[in-house]
N, C-alpha and C positions, 0 to 999 in steps of 0.2 A: 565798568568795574563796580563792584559789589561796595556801600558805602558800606561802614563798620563802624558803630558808635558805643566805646567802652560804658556801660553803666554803672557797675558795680568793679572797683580796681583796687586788686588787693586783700582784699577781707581775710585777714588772718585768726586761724587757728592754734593755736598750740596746745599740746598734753604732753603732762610726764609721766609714765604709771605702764600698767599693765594693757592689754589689747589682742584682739585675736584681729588680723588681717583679714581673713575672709568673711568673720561676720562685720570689720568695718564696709569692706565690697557691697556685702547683702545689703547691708542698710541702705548706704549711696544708690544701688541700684534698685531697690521696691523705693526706692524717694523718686527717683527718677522717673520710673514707668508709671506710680502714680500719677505722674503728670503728664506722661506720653510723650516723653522724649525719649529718643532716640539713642541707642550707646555708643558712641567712638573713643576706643581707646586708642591712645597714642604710644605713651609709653608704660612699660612695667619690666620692671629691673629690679636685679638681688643681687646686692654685691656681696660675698663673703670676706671676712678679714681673720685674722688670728683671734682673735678675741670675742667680735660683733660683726653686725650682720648691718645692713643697709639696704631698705626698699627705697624704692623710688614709682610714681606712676603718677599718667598726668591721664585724665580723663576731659573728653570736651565732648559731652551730651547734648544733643540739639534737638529741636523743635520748629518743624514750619508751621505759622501761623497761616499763610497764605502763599500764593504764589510771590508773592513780594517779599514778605516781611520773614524773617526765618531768627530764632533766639540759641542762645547756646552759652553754657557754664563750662569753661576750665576750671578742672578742678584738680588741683596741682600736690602733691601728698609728699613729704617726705618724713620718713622715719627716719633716725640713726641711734648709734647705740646700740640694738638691738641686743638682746640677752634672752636664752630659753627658760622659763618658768613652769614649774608643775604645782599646781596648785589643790590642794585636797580639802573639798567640802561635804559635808554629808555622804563622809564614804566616795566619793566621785572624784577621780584627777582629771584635770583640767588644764589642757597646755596652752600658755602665753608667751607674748613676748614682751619685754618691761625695756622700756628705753622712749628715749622723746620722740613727738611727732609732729611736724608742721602741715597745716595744711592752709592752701592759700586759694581762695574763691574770686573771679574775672568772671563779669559776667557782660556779655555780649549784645546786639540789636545789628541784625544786618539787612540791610536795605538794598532791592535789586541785586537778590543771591544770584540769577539766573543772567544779567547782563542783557537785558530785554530792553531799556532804554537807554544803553549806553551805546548802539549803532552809529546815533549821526549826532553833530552837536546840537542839532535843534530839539531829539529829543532828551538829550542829558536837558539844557534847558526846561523841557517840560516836564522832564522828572522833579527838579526842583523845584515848579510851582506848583507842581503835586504835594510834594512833600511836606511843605509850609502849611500850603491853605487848603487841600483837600485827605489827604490822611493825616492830620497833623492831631485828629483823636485818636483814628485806630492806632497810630506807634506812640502816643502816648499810654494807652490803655496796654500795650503791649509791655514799654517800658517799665511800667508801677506793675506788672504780669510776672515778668522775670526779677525786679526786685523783689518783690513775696516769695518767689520760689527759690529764690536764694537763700534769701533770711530764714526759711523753714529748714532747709537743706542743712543750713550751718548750728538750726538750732538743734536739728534731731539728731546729728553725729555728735554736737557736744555733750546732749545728754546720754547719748551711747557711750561715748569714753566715761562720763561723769557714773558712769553706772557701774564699771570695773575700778575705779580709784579707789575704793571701801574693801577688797576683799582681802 
């Protein structure tokens, strides 16, 4: 069985303001590919109500390092509230939606994705003395890998919202 070691647990996000959903998407995803990870979406959901609206979507974009070592961001989004906006600048309308948004960042390290030394217990055993004292740089370097790429991740969407909060 695949180990799994949370890194990054929780990293929240919050905005109040204006936003356009797809180009939050675009952003997450050229951050993503940047890096050559992979896209898996899980969830994406729109609830309507009398009044507002409700996205929901969970995204877990991944990365194999190696045959061993494979990294992965949930990345967990909710909006509510939601309200349609028209916004008129320079002659140009411009459609939003104004209402709050959480977004919640878990970031991943999974070890024997593929279950390659969990066959017999001698070698789960040797997986662990692998682990310790013979990779114990590569999934360090990996680990300080996927914390950078989180931390960029969470700074380039805040400045993306922070950039609609002014109009």
């Amino acid at each position: 069985m695949a180990e799994i070691q949370t890194i990054i647990d929780g990293k929240k996000l919050e905005y109040e303001g204006l936003f356009e959903p797809k180009e939050l998407y675009t952003v997450i995803d050229q951050e993503m590919q940047q890096h050559g990870f992979d896209k898996n979406e899980v969830l994406n959901s729109e609830h309507v109500y009398q009044n507002s609206k409700q996205l929901e979507m969970v995204l877990r974009p991944y990365k194999k390092l190696s045959d061993y070592v494979k990294v992965e961001i949930k990345i967990k989004i909710t909006a509510k509230n939601l309200k349609n906006v028209e916004i008129k600048k320079k002659g140009l309308t411009k459609k939003f939606y104004k209402g709050n948004i959480e977004i919640i960042f878990t970031s991943y390290l999974i070890t024997d994705y593929e279950n390659s030394w969990e066959m017999k217990p001698f070698y789960y055993f040797m997986r662990m003395i692998m682990d310790k004292f013979i990779y114990k740089n590569y999934i360090d370097e990996a680990k300080s890998e996927i914390i950078t790429i989180t931390n960029g991740l969470y700074e380039e969407i805040r400045s993306y919202l922070n950039m609609h909060r002014y109009y």
